[in-house]
C-alpha positions as CSV (number, residue, x, y, z in Angstrom):
1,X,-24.2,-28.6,2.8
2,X,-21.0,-30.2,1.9
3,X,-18.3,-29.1,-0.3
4,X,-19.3,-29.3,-3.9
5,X,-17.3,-31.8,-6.4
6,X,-17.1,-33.0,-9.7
7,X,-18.3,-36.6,-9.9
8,X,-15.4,-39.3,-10.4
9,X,-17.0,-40.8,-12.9
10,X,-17.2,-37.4,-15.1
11,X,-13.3,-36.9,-14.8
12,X,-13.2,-40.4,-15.8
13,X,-15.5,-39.7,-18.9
14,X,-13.3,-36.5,-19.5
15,X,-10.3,-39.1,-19.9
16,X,-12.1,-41.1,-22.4
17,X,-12.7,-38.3,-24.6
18,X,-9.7,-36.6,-24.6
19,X,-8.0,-40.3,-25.3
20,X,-10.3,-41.0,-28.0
21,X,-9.3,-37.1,-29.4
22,X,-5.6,-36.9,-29.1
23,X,-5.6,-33.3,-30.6
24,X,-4.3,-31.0,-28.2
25,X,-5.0,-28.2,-30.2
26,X,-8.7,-28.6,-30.9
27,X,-10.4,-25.1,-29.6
28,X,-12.4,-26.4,-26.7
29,X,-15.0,-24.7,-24.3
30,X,-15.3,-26.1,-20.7
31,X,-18.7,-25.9,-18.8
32,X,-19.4,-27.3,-15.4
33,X,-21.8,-26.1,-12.8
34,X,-19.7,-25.1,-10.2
35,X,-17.0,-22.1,-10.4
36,X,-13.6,-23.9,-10.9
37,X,-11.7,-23.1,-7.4
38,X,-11.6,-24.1,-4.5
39,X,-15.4,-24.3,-3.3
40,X,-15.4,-28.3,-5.4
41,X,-13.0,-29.8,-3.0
42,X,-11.2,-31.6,-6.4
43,X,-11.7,-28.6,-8.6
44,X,-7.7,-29.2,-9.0
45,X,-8.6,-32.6,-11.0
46,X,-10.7,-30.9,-13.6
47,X,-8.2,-28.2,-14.0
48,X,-5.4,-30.8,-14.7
49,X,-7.1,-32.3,-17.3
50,X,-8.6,-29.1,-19.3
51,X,-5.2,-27.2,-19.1
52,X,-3.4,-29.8,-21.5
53,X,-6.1,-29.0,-24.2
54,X,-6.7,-25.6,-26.1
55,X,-9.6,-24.3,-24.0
56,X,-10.7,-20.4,-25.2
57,X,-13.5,-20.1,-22.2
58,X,-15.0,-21.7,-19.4
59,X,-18.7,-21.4,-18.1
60,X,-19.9,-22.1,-14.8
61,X,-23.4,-21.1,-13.1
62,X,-23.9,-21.9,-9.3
63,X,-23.3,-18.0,-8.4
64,X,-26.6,-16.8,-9.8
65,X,-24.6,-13.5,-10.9
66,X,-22.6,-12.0,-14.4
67,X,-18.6,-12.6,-13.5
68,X,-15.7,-13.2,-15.3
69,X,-12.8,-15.4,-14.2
70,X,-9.4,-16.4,-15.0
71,X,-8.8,-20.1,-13.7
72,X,-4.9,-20.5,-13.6
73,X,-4.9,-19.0,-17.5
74,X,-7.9,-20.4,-18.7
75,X,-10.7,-17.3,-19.1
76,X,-14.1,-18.1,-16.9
77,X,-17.6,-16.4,-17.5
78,X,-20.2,-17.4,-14.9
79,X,-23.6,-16.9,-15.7
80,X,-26.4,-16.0,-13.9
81,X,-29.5,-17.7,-14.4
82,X,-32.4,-16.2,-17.0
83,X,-35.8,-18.3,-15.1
84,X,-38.1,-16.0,-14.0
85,X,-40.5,-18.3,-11.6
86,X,-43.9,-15.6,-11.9
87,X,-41.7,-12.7,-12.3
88,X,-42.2,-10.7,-15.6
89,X,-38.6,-10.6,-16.2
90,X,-35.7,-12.9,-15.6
91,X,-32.7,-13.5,-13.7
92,X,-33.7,-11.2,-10.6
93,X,-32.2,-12.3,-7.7
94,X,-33.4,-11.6,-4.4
């Protein structure tokens, strides 16, 4: 497998929205799939972009486990996931 990464073209979406909402202070939450660090080989782009905004919480998945984070100030949570395939409960992880 090769490094993870956040599409160009969703950083350039990210651009667009933030330009078309010039409020700095508007409370934001940032989800992506991936942990922000450095398993995306441009995690540092996203991280750019989100830390000029009011973000209270990011939320990642990818790790399959409950952990929190702090990305360069911004607070993380990653969530494991809650399928359950034919299990009779969710989110166990073998």
């Amino acid at each position: 497998m090769s490094p993870g990464q956040i599409p160009r073209e969703n950083l350039v979406w990210m651009d667009s929205i933030f330009a078309a909402n010039p409020d700095r202070q508007t409370p934001l939450i940032y989800i992506n799939h991936y942990p922000q660090d450095s398993s995306l080989n441009n995690w540092f782009d996203a991280l750019k972009r989100v830390k000029t905004r009011n973000v209270q919480l990011a939320f990642c998945g990818h790790g399959h486990a409950n952990k929190a984070y702090d990305w360069e100030g911004i607070p993380g949570v990653m969530g494991r996931s809650n399928l359950r395939a034919n299990k009779p409960i969710g989110a166990i992880i073998l």
